[in-house]
N, C-alpha and C positions, 0 to 999 in steps of 0.2 A: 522433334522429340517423340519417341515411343509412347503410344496413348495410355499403355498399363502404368509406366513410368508416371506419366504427367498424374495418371488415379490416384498411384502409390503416394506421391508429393504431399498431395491435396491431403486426401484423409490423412498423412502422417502431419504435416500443419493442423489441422483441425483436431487433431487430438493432444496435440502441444500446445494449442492457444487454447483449448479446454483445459488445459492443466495449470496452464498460469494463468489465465483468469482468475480465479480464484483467489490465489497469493498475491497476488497483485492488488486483488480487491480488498484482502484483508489486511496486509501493509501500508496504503495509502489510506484506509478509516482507522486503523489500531494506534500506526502509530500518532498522528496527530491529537488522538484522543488522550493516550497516554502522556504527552508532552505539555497536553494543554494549551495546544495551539499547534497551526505551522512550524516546520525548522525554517529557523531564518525570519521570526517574524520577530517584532518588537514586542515584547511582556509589559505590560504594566504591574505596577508594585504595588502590592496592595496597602492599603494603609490598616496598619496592624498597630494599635495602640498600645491593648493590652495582651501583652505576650506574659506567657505563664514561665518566668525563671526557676526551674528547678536543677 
């Protein structure tokens, strides 16, 4: 392989895992946050006595 080739690769990878990094970092913390847990994990129920009926 052409060595500017193999350059071109490289920095164009590196500028594409610099780019999803990020979305990648902020969908694996955001969304479990938001969900309140794992997808896929088991919830516990909380015990709610007094619920306000209106």
């Amino acid at each position: 392989m052409n060595f500017f080739l193999r350059l071109f690769i490289r920095q164009w990878l590196g500028v594409v895992l610099a780019a999803l990094a990020p979305v990648v970092l902020v969908a694996f913390l955001s969304i479990p946050y938001s969900l309140g847990g794992h997808p896929g994990e088991e919830r516990t129920l909380a015990a709610s006595g007094t619920q306000h009926m209106t």
